[in-house]
N, CA, C and O atoms as a DFTB+ gen file, in Angstrom:
516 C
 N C O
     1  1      86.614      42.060      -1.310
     2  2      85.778      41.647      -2.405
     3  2      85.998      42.640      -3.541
     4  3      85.773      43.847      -3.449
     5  1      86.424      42.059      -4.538
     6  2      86.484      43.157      -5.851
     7  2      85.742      42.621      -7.151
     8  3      86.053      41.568      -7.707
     9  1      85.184      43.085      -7.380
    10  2      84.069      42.757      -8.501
    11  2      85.151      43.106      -9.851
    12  3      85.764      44.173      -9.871
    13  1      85.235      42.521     -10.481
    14  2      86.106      42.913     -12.097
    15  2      85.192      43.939     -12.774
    16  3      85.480      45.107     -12.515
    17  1      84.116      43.735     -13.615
    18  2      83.245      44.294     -14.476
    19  2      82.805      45.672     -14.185
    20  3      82.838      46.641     -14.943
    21  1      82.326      45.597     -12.787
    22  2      81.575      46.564     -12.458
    23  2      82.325      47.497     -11.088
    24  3      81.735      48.383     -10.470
    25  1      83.626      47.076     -10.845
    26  2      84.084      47.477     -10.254
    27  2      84.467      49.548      -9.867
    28  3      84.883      50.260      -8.954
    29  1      84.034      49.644     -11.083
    30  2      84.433      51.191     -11.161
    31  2      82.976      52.068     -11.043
    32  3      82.982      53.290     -10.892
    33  1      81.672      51.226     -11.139
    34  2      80.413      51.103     -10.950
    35  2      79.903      51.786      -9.597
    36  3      80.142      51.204      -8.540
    37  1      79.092      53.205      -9.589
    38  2      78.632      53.347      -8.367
    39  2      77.540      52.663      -7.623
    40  3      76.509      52.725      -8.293
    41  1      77.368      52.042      -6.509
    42  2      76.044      51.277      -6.445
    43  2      74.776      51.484      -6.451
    44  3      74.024      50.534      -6.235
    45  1      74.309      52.664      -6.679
    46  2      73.133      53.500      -7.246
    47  2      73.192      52.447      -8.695
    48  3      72.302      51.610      -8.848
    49  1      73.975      52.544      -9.400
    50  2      74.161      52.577     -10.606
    51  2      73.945      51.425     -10.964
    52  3      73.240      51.085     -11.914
    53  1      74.803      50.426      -9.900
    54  2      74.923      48.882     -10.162
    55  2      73.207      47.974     -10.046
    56  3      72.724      47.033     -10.674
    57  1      72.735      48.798      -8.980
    58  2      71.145      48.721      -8.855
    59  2      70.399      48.906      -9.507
    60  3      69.383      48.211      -9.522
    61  1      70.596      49.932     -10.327
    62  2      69.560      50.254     -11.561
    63  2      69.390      49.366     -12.770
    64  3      68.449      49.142     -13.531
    65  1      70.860      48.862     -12.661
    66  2      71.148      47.801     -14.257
    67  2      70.667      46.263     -13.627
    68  3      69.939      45.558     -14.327
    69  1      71.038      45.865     -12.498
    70  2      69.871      44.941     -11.893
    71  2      68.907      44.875     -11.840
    72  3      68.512      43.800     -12.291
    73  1      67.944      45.673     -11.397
    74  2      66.461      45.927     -11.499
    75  2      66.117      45.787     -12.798
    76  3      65.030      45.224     -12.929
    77  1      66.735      46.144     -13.964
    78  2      66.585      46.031     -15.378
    79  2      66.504      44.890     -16.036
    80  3      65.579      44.455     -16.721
    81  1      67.886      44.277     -15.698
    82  2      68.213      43.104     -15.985
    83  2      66.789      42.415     -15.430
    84  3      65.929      42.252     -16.295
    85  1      66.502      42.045     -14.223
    86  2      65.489      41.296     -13.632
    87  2      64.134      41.772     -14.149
    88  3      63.311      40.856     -14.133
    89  1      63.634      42.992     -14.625
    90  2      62.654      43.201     -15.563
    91  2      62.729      42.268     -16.492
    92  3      61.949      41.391     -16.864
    93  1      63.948      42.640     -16.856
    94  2      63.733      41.681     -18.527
    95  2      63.404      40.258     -18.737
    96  3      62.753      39.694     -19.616
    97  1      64.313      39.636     -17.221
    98  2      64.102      38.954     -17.116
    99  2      62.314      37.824     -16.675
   100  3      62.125      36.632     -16.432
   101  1      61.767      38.554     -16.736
   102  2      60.423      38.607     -16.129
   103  2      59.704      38.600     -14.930
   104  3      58.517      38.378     -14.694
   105  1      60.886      38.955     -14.044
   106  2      60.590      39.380     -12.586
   107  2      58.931      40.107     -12.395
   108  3      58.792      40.818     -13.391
   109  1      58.120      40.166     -11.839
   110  2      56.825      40.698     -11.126
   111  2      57.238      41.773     -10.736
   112  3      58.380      41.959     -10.317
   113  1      56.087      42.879     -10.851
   114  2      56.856      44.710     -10.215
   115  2      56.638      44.237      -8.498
   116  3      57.205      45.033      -7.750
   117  1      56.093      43.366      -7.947
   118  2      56.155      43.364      -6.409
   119  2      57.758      43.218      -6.154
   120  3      58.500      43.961      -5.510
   121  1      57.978      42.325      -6.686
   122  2      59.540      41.532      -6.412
   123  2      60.662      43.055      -6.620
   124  3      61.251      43.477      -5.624
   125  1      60.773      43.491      -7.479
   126  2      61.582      44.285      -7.766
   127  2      60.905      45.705      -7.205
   128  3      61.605      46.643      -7.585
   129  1      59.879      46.107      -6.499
   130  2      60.036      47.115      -5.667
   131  2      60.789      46.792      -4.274
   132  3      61.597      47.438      -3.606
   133  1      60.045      45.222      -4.076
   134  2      61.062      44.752      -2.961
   135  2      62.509      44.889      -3.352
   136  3      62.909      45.677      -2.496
   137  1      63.564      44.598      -4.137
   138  2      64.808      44.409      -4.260
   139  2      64.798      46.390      -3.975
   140  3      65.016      46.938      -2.894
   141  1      64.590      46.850      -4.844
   142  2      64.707      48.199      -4.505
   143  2      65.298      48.436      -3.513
   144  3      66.491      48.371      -3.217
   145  1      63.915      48.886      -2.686
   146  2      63.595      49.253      -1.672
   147  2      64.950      48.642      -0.633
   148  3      65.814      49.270      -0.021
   149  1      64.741      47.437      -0.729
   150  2      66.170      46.458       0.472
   151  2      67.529      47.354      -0.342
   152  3      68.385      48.024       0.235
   153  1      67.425      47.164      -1.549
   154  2      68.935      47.560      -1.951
   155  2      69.414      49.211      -2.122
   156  3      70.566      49.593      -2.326
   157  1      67.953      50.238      -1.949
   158  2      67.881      51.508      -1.576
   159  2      68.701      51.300      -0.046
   160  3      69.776      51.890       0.054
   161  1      68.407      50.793       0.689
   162  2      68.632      51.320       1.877
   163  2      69.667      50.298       2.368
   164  3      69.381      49.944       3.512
   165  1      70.608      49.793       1.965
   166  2      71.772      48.993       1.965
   167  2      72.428      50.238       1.279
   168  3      73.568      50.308       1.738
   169  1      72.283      50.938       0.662
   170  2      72.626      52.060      -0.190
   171  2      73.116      53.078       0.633
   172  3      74.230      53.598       0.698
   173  1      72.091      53.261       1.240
   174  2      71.964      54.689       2.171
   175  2      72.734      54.603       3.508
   176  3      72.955      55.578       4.226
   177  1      73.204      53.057       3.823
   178  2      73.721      52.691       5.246
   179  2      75.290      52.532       4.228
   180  3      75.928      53.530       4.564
   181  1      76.082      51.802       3.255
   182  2      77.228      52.508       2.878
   183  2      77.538      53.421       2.089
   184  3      78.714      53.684       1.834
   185  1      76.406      54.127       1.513
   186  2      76.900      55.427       0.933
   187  2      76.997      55.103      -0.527
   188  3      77.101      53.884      -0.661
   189  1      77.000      55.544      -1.318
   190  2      76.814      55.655      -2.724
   191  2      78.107      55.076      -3.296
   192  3      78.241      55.188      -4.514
   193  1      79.022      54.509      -2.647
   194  2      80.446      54.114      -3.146
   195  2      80.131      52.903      -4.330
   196  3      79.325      51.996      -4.538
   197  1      81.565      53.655      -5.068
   198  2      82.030      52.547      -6.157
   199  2      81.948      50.972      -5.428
   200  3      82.222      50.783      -4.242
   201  1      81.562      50.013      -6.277
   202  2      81.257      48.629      -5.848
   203  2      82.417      47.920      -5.616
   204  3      82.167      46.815      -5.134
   205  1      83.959      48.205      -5.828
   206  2      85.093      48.080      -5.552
   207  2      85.308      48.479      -4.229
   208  3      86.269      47.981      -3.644
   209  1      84.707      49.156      -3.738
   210  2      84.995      49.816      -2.344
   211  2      84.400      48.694      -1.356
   212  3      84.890      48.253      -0.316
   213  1      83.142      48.354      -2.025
   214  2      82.140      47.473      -1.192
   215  2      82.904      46.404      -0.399
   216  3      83.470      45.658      -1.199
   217  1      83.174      45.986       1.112
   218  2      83.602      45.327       1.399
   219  2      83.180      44.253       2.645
   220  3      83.027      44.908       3.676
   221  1      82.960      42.890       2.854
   222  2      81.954      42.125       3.555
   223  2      82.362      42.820       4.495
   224  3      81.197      43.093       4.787
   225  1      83.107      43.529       5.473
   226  2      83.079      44.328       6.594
   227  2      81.551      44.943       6.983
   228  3      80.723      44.865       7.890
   229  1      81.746      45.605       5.678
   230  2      80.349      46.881       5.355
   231  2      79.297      45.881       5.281
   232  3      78.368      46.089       6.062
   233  1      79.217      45.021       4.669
   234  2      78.030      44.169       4.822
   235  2      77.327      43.650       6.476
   236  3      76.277      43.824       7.094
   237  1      78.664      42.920       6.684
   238  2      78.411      42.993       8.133
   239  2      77.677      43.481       8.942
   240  3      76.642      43.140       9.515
   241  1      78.783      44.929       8.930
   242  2      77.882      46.007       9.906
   243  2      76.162      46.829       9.616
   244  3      75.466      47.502      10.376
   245  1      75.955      46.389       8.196
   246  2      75.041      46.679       7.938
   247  2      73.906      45.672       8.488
   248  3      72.803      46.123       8.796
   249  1      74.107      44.742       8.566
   250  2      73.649      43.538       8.707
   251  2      72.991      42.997      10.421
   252  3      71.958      42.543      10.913
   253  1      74.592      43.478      10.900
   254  2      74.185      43.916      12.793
   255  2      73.565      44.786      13.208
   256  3      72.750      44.656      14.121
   257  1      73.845      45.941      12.574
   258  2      72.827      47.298      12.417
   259  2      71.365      47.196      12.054
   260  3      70.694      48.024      12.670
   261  1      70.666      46.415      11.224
   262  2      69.425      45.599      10.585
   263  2      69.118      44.834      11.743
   264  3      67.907      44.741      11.944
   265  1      69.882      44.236      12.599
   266  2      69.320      42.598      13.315
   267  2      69.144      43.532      14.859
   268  3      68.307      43.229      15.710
   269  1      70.062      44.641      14.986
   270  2      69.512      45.323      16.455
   271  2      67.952      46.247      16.026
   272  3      67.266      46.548      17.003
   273  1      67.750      46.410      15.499
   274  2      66.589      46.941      15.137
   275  2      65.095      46.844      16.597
   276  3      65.186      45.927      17.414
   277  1      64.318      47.494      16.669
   278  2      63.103      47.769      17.667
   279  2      62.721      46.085      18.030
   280  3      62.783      45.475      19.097
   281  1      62.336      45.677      16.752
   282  2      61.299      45.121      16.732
   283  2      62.504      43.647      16.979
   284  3      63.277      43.547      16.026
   285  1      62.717      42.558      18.111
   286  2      63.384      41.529      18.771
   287  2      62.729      40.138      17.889
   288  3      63.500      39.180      17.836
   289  1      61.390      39.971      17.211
   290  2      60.625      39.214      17.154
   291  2      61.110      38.138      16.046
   292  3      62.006      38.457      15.264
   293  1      60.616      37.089      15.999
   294  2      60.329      36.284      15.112
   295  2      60.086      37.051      13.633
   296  3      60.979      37.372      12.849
   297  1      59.269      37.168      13.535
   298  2      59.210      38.109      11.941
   299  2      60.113      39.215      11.722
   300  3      60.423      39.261      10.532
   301  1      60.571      39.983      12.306
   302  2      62.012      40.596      12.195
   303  2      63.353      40.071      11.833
   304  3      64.159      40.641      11.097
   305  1      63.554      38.585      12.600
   306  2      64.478      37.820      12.122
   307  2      64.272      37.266      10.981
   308  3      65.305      36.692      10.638
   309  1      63.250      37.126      10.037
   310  2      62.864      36.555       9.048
   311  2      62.859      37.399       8.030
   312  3      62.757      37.064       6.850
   313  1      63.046      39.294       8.734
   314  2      62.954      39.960       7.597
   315  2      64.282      40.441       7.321
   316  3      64.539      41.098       6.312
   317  1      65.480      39.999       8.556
   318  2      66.999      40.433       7.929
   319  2      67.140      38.911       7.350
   320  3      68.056      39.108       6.551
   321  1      66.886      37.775       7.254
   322  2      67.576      36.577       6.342
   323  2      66.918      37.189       5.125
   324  3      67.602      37.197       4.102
   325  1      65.731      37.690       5.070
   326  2      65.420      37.626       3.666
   327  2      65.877      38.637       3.078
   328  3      65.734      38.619       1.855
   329  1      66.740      40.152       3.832
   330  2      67.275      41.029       2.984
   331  2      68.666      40.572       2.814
   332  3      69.342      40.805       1.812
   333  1      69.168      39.722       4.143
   334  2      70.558      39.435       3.281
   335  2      70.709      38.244       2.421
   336  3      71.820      37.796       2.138
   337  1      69.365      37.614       1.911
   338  2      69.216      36.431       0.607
   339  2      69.186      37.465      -0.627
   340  3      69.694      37.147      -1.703
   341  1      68.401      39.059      -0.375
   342  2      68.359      39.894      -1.744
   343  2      69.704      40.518      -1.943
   344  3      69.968      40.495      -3.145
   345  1      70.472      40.959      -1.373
   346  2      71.348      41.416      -1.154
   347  2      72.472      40.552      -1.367
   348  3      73.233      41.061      -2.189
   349  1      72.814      39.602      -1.006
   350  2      73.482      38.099      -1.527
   351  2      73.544      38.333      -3.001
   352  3      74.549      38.710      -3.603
   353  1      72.261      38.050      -3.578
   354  2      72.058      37.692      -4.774
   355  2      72.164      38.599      -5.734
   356  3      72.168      38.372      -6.944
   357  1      72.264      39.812      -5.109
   358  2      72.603      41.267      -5.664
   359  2      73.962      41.313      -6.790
   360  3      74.204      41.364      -7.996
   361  1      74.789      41.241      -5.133
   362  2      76.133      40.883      -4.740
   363  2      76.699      39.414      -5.990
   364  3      77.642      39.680      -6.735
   365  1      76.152      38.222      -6.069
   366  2      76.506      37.450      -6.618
   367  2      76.025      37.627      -8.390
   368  3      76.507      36.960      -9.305
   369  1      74.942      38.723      -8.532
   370  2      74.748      38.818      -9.786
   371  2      75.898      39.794     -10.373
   372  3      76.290      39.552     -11.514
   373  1      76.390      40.738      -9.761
   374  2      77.571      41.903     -10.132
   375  2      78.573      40.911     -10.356
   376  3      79.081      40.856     -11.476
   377  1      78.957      40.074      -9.409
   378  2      80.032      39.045      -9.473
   379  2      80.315      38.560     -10.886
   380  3      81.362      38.731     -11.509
   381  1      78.569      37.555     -11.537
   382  2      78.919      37.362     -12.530
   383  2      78.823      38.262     -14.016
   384  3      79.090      37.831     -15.137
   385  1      78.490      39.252     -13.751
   386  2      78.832      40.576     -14.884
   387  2      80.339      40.467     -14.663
   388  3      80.858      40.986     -15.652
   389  1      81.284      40.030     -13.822
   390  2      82.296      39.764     -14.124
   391  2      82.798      38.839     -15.148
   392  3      83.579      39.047     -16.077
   393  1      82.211      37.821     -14.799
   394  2      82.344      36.295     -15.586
   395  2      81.963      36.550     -16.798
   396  3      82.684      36.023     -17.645
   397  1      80.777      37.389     -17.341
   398  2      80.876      37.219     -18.476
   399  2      81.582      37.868     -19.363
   400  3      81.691      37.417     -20.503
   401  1      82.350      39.375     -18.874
   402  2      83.160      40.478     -19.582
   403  2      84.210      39.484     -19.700
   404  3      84.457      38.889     -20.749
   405  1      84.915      39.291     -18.438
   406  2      86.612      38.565     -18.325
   407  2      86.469      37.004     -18.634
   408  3      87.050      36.187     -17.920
   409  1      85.724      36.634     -19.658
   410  2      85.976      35.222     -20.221
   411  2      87.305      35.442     -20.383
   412  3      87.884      36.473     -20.725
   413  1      87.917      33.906     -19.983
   414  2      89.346      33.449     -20.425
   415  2      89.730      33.025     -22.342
   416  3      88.680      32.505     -22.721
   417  1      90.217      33.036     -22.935
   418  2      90.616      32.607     -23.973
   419  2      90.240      31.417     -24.278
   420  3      89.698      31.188     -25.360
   421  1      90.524      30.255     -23.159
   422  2      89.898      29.146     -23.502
   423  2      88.736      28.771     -23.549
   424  3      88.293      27.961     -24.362
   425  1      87.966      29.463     -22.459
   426  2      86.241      29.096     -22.710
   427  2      85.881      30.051     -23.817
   428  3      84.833      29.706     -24.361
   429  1      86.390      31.093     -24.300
   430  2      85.743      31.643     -25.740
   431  2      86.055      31.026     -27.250
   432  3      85.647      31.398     -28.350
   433  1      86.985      29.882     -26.853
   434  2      87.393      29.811     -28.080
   435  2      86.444      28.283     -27.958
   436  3      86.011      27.781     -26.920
   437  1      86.299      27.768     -29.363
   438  2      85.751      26.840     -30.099
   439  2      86.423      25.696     -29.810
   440  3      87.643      25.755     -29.660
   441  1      85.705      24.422     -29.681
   442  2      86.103      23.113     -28.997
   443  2      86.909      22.763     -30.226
   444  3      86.789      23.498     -31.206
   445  1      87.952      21.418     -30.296
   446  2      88.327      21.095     -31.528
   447  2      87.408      19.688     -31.457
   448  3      87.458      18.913     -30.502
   449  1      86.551      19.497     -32.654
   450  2      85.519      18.402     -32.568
   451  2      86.273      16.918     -32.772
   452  3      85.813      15.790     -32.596
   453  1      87.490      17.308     -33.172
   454  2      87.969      15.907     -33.465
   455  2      88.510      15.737     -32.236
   456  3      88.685      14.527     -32.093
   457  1      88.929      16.438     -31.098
   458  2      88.881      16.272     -29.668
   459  2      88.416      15.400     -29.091
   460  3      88.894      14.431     -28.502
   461  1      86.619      16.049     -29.409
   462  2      86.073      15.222     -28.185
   463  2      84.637      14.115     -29.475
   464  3      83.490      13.827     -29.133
   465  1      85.144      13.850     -30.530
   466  2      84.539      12.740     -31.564
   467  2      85.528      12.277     -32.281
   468  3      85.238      12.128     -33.468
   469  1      86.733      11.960     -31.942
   470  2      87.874      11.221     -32.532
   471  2      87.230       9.892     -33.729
   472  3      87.711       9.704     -34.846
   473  1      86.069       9.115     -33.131
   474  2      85.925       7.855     -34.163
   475  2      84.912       8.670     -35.306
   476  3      84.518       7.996     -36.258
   477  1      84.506      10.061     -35.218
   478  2      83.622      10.305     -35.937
   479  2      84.140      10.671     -37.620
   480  3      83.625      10.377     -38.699
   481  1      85.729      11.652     -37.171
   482  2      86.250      11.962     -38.519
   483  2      87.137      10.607     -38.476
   484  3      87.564      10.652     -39.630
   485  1      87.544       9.760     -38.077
   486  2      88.632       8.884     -38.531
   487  2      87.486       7.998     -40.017
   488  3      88.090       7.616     -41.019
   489  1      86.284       7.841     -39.953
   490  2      85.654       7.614     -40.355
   491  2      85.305       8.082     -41.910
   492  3      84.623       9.083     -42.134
   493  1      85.909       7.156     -43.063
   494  2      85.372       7.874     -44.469
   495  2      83.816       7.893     -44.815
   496  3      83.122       6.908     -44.564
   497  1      83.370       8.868     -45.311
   498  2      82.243       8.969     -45.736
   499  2      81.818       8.551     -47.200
   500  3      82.457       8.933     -48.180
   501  1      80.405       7.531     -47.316
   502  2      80.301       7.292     -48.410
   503  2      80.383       7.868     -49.672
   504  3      79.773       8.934     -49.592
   505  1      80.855       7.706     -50.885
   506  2      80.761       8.753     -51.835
   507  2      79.966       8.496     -52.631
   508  3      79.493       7.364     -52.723
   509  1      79.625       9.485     -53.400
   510  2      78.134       9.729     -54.102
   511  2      78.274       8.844     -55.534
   512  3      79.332       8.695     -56.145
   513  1      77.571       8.548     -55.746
   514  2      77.635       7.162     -57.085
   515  2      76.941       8.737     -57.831
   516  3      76.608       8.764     -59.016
């Protein structure tokens, strides 16, 4: 997995500009102590590495490591789907900090209107008396 944008990004780092982003966005402070907190300690199990390094291996094992945990129960299993739904979405928001730096040429550039309204300019316009 290589992230373009943020690739050179430590994940301390990449976390902080998320949490931000999702402030701004108008996220609730419950929600985003939760992301924290899950993405603190996804942190602390691979280590502070550049987000280029990050690799679904590491997710994985983080993930099996989370699901052997004390507690076997029903609500335990409910609490690793829901860190790897924050963590997912973590993951898929860095993704698109890609998408929006490395636009292609063609989606930045301007449609040609006579493209896609061909009968609109073939069309003379009345002139002014």
């Amino acid at each position: 997995m290589i992230i373009g944008s943020m690739k050179e990004v430590f994940l301390s780092r990449a976390k902080e500009v998320f949490l931000f982003d999702s402030r701004v966005a108008g996220w609730d402070s419950q929600s985003l102590r939760m992301y924290d907190d899950v993405l603190s300690s996804f942190i602390r199990f691979t280590g502070d590495i550049r987000v280029r390094q990050l690799t679904p291996d590491l997710m994985r094992m983080y993930f099996v490591n989370l699901s052997d945990g004390p507690d076997e129960g029903e609500e335990h299993s409910r609490l690793v789907v829901s860190q790897y739904a924050m963590i997912q979405m973590w993951i898929h928001w860095m993704y698109s900090q890609k998408l929006l730096i490395e636009r292609t040429s063609d989606i930045s550039r301007s449609p040609h209107l006579i493209d896609l309204f061909p009968l609109q300019f073939t069309r003379r316009l009345p002139t002014a008396i």
